[in-house]
C-alpha positions in Angstrom: 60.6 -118.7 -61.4 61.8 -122.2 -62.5 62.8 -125.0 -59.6 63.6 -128.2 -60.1 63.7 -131.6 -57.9 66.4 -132.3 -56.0 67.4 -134.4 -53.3 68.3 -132.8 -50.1 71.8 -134.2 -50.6 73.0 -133.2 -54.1 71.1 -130.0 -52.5 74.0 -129.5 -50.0 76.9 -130.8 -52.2 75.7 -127.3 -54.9 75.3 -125.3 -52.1 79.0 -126.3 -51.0 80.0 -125.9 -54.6 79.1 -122.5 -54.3 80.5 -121.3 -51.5 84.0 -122.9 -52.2 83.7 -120.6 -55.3 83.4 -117.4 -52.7 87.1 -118.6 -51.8 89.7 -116.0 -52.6 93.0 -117.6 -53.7 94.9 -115.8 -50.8 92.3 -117.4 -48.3 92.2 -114.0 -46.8 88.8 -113.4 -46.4 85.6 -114.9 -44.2 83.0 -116.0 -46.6 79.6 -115.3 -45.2 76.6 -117.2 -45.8 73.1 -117.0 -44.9 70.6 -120.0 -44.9 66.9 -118.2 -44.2 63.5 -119.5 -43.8 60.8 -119.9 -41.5 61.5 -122.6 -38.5 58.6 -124.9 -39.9 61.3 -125.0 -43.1 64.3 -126.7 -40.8 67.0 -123.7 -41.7 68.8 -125.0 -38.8 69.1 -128.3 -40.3 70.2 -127.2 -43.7 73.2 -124.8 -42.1 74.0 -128.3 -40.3 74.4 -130.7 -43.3 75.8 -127.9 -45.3 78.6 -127.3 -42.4 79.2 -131.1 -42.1 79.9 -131.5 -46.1 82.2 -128.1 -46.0 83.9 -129.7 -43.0 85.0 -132.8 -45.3 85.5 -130.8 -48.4 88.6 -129.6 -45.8 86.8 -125.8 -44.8 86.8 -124.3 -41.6 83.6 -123.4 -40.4 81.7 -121.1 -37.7 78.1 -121.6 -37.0 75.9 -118.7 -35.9 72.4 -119.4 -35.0 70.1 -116.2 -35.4 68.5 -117.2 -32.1 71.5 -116.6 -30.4 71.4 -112.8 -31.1 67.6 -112.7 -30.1 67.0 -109.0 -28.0 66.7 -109.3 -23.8 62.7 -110.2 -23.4 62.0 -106.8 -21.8 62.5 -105.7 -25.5 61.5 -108.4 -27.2 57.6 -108.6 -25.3 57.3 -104.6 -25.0 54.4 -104.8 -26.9 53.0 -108.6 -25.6 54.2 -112.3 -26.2 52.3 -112.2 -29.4 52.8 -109.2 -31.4 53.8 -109.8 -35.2 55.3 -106.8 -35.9 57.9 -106.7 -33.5 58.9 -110.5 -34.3 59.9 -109.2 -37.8 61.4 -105.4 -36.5 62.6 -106.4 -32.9 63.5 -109.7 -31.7 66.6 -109.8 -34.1 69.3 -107.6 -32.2 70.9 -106.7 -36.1 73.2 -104.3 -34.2 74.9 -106.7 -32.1 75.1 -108.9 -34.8 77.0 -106.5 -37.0 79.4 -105.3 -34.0 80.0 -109.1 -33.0 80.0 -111.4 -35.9 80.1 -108.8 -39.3 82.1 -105.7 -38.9 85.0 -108.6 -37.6 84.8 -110.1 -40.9 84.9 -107.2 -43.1 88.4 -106.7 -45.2 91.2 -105.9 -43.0 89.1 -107.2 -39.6 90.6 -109.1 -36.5 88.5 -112.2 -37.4 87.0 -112.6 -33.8 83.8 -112.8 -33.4 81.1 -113.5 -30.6 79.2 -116.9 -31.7 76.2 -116.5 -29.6 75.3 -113.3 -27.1 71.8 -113.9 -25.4 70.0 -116.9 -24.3 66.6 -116.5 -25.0 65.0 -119.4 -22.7 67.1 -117.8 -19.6 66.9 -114.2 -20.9 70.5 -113.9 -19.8 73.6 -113.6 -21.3 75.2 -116.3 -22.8 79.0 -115.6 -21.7 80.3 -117.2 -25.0 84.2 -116.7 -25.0 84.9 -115.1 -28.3 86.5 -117.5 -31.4 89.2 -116.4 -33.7 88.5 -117.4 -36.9 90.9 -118.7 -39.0 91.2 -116.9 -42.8 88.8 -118.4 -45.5 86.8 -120.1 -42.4 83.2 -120.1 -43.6 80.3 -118.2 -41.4 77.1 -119.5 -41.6 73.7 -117.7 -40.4 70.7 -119.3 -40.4 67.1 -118.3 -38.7 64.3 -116.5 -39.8 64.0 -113.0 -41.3 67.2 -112.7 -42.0 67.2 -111.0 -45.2 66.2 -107.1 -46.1 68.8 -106.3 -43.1 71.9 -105.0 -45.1 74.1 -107.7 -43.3 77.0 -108.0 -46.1 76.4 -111.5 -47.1 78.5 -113.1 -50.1 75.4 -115.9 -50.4 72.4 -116.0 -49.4 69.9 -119.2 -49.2 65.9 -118.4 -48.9 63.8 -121.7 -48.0 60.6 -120.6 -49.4 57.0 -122.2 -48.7 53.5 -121.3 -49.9 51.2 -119.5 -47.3 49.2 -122.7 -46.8 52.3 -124.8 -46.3 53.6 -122.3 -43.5 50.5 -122.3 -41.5 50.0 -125.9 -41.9 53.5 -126.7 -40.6 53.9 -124.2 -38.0 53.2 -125.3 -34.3 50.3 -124.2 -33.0 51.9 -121.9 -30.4 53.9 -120.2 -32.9 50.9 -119.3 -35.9 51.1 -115.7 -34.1 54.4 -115.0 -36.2 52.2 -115.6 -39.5 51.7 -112.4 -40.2 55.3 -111.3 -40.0 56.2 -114.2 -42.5 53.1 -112.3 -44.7 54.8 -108.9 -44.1 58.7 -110.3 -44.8 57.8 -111.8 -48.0 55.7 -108.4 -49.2 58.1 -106.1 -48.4 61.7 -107.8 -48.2 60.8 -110.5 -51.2 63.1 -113.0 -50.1 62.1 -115.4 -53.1 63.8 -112.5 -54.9 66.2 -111.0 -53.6 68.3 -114.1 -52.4 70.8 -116.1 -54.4 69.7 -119.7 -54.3 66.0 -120.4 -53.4 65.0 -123.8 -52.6 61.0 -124.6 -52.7 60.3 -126.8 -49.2 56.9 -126.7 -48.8 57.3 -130.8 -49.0 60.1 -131.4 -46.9 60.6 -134.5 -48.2 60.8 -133.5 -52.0 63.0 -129.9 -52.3 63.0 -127.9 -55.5 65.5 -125.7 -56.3 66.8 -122.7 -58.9 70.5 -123.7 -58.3 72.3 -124.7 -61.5 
């Protein structure tokens, strides 16, 4: 693959170029966009700037946060605090997310959708009132592991680092999750399979394949 330098700025301005180009002329759909990676590569803080420069560009936009559609912990821990393979296969509750956020947004949906559903520090649920979203507002997902899920994304974003990088990065309480970062990119290939990959493994100097 070929990635070039870019500044996290002209980074978000591209990535807001292409979503205004999922836009149908009739405004009648929900674009929906997914900005994956690792926590060590800040995905949070990319679906944040990238919101912020849609939100002057004029777009309506909905945040979802991945962590908000984590599984109660009695599902999450069955197998202990620390288990790698049900990080990647259970802590993501993919069915709630589809009845709550996707199936909503699919041609001909009401729109409404559920912006958060369990809060994973008070393993209770969050209570969220449900939004009505506006046609041709913007939803954007970001977390970890998102990909290889066959949510119906019209862009996806992969934050890729190196191995070393990861571990290096990655709090000591969380280098557990390691291996499931290993597994994901064997068997999902993220670096492939998404739309616009962006090289972080210095946060301070991005590289990208967006043209």
């Amino acid at each position: 693959m070929r990635l070039h330098p870019i500044s996290w700025t002209r980074l978000t301005e591209q990535l807001a170029d292409r979503v205004e180009q999922l836009m149908p002329a009739d405004g009648g759909q929900w674009p929906r966009v997914a900005v994956d990676g690792a926590g060590a590569a800040g995905p949070g803080r990319l679906a944040e700037a990238l919101a912020d420069e849609l939100r002057l560009r004029g777009r309506a936009v909905q945040r979802i946060r991945a962590q908000g559609f984590l599984r109660p912990a009695s599902i999450r821990l069955e197998y202990g605090h620390q288990d790698a393979d049900a990080y990647l296969d259970l802590w993501l509750d993919t069915n709630a997310l589809f009845r709550e956020v996707f199936t909503p947004l699919d041609p001909g949906g009401s729109g409404k959708v559920l912006p958060d559903l369990w809060d994973p520090r008070t393993d209770r649920a969050t209570r969220s009132p449900y939004r009505q979203l506006a046609p041709g507002t913007v939803v954007l997902l970001d977390g970890p592991l998102l990909l290889g899920r066959w949510f119906p994304f019209d862009l996806t974003v992969h934050l890729l680092m190196s191995p070393p990088a990861l571990a290096r990065r990655t709090p000591d309480a969380e280098q557990w999750t390691l291996p499931a970062f290993a597994r994901y990119d064997a068997q999902v290939r993220p670096a492939e399979s998404a739309d616009v990959l962006v090289r972080v493994d210095d946060p301070n100097h991005p590289a990208t394949d967006l043209s």
